[in-house]
C-alpha positions in Angstrom: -107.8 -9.5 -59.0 -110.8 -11.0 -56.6 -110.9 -14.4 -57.9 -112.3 -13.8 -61.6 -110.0 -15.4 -64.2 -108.6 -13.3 -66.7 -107.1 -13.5 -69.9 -103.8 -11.3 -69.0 -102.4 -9.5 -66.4 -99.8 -6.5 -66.2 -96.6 -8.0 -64.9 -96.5 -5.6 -62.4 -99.8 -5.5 -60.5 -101.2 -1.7 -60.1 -101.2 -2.7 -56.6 -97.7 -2.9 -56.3 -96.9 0.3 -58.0 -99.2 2.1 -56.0 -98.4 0.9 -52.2 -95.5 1.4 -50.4 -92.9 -1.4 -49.5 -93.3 -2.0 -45.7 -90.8 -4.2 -43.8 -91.5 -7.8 -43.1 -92.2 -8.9 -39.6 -90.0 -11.7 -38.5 -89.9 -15.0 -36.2 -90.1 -14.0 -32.6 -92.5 -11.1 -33.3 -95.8 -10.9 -31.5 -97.7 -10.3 -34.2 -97.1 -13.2 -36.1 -98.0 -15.5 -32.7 -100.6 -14.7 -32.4 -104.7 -15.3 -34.3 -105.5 -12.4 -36.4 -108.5 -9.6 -36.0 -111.2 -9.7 -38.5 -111.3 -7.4 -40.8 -115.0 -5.3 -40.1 -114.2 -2.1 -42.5 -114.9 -2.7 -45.7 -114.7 -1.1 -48.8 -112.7 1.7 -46.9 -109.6 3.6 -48.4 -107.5 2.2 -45.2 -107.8 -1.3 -46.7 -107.6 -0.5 -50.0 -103.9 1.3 -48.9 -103.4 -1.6 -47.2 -103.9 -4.2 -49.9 -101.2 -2.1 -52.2 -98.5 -1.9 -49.7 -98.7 -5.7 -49.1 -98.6 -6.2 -52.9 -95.9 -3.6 -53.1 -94.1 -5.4 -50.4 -94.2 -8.6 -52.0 -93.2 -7.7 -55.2 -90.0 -6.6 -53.6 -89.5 -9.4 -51.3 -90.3 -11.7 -54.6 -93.0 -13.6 -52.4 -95.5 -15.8 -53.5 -97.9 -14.3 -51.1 -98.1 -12.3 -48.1 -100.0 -12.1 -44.6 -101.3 -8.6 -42.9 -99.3 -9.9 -39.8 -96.0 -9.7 -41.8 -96.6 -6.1 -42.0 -97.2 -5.5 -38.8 -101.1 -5.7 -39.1 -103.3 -7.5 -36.8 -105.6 -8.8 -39.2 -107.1 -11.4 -41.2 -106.1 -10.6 -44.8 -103.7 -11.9 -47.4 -102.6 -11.4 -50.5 -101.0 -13.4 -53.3 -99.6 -13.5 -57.1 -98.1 -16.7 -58.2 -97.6 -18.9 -60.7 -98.7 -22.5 -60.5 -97.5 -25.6 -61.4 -99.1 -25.6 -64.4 -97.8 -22.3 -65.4 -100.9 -20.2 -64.8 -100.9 -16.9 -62.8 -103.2 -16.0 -59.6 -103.3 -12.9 -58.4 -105.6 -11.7 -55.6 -106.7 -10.7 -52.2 -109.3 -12.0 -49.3 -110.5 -11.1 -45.9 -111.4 -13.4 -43.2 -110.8 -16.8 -44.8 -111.6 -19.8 -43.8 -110.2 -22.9 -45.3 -112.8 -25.8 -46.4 -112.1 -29.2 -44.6 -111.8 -31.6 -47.4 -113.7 -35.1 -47.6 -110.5 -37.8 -46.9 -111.2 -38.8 -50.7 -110.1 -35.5 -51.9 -107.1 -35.2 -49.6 -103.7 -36.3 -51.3 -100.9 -35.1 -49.3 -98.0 -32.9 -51.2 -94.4 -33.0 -49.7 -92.4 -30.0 -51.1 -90.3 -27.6 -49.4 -91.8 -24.3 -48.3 -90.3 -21.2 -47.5 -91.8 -17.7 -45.7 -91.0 -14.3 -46.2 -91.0 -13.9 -42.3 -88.2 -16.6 -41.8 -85.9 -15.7 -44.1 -83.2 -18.1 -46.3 -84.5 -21.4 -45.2 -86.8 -24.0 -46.9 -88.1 -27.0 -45.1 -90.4 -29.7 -46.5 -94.0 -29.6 -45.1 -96.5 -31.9 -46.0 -100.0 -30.3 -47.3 -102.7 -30.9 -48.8 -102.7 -30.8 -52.8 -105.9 -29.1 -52.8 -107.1 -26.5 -51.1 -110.5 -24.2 -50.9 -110.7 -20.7 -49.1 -113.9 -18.7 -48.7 -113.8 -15.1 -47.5 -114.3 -11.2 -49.1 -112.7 -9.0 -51.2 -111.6 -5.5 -49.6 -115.4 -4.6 -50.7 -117.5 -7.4 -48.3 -117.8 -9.6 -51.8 -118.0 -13.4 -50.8 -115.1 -14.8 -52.9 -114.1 -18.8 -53.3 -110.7 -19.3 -54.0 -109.7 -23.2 -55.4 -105.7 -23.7 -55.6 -103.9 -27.1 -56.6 -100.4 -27.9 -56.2 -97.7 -24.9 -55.3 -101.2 -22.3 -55.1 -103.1 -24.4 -52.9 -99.6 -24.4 -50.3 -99.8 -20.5 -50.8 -103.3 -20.5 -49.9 -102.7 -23.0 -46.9 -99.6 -21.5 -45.7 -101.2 -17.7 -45.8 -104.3 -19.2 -43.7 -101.6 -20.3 -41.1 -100.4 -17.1 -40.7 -103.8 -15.6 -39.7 -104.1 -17.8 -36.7 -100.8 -17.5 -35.8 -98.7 -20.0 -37.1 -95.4 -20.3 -39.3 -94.6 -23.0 -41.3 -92.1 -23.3 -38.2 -94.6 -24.9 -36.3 -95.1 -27.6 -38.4 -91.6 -28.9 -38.0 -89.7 -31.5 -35.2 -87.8 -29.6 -32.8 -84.7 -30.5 -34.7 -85.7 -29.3 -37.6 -86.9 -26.0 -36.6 -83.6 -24.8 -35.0 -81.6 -25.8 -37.9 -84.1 -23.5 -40.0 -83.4 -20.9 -37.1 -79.9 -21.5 -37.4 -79.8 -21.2 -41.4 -82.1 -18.1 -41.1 -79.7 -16.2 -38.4 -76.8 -16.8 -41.0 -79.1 -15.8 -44.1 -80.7 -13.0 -43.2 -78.2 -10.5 -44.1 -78.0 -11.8 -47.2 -82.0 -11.8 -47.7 -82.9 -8.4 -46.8 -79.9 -6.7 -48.6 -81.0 -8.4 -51.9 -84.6 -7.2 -51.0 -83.3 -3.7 -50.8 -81.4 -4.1 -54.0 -84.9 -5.2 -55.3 -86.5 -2.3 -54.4 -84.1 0.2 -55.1 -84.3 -1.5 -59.2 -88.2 -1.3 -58.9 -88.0 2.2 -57.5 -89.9 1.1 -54.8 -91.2 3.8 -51.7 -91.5 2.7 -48.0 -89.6 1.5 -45.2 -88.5 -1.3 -46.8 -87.1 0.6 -50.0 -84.6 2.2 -47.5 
């Protein structure tokens, strides 16, 4: 769950079963304009509550990954489980990441269409790098290094966005970000009532289960 591999994981993380689904902050919101807190208060039953809700609301909104600032919490923290390209599963947390800056040898950019749980309906393609390595700390103050390739290297990239305020939004031509706005605005309903179809099957508590 902090980084360590591991021969098997239950499908639905204990994470998700304890938190509550909270609902998803969306484009326009402060929150998710702005660069994130630190997280200070470790190994605290706040952040551990914390952790499971954002697991518990990703699980419903079928996310790859999800940023504190999507729940409405100023802080640097994210949360993933996802399934790379090569059909392997990471699951995991990590506080105050910083993202390595790669040697130009190692950088081969990735152009595939990305999504976010805070703009809901559209994909866009964004290039990225193909590699990507995080350093931060588990909800105890543990240093962790995370290493993704391919779709979990995006996650990673796109989750360390959030915490200084950006969506993959910003990454876009002016064009194309108000088509996404446009395709978001006529998706949206759509989104959030299969995400509370989701949670109702899971039996999922919180705001968002409502």
């Amino acid at each position: 769950m902090r980084g360590v591999p591991v021969a098997s994981y239950p499908r639905r993380v204990p994470e998700a079963v304890r938190g509550e689904a909270r609902r998803i902050t969306v484009v326009g919101e402060d929150v998710l304009h702005r660069p994130c807190r630190e997280v200070t208060a470790f190994g605290t039953p706040g952040l551990s509550r914390l952790i499971d809700d954002m697991f518990a609301t990703n699980e419903v909104a079928e996310g790859a990954g999800l940023a504190a600032n999507q729940v409405g919490e100023d802080l640097r923290l994210f949360v993933w489980d996802i399934t790379d390209d090569w059909g392997v599963r990471h699951v995991g947390h990590i506080a105050n990441p910083v993202l390595e800056e790669l040697p130009s040898g190692q950088r081969r950019l990735s152009d595939e269409a990305e999504g976010c749980l805070s703009v809901p309906g559209p994909y866009r393609v964004v290039p990225r790098p193909d590699l990507a390595v995080v350093r931060g700390r588990d909800k105890d103050g543990a240093p962790l290094v995370i290493e993704g390739r391919g779709y979990f290297a995006r996650c990673l990239q796109h989750e360390t966005d959030h915490l200084h305020g950006r969506l993959y939004l910003d990454r876009l031509t002016r064009r194309e970000r108000r088509s996404a706005l446009r395709e978001m605005a006529e998706a949206a309903d759509g989104v959030h009532a299969r995400r509370a179809a989701r949670a109702a099957g899971l039996g999922a508590r919180g705001p968002a289960a409502t």
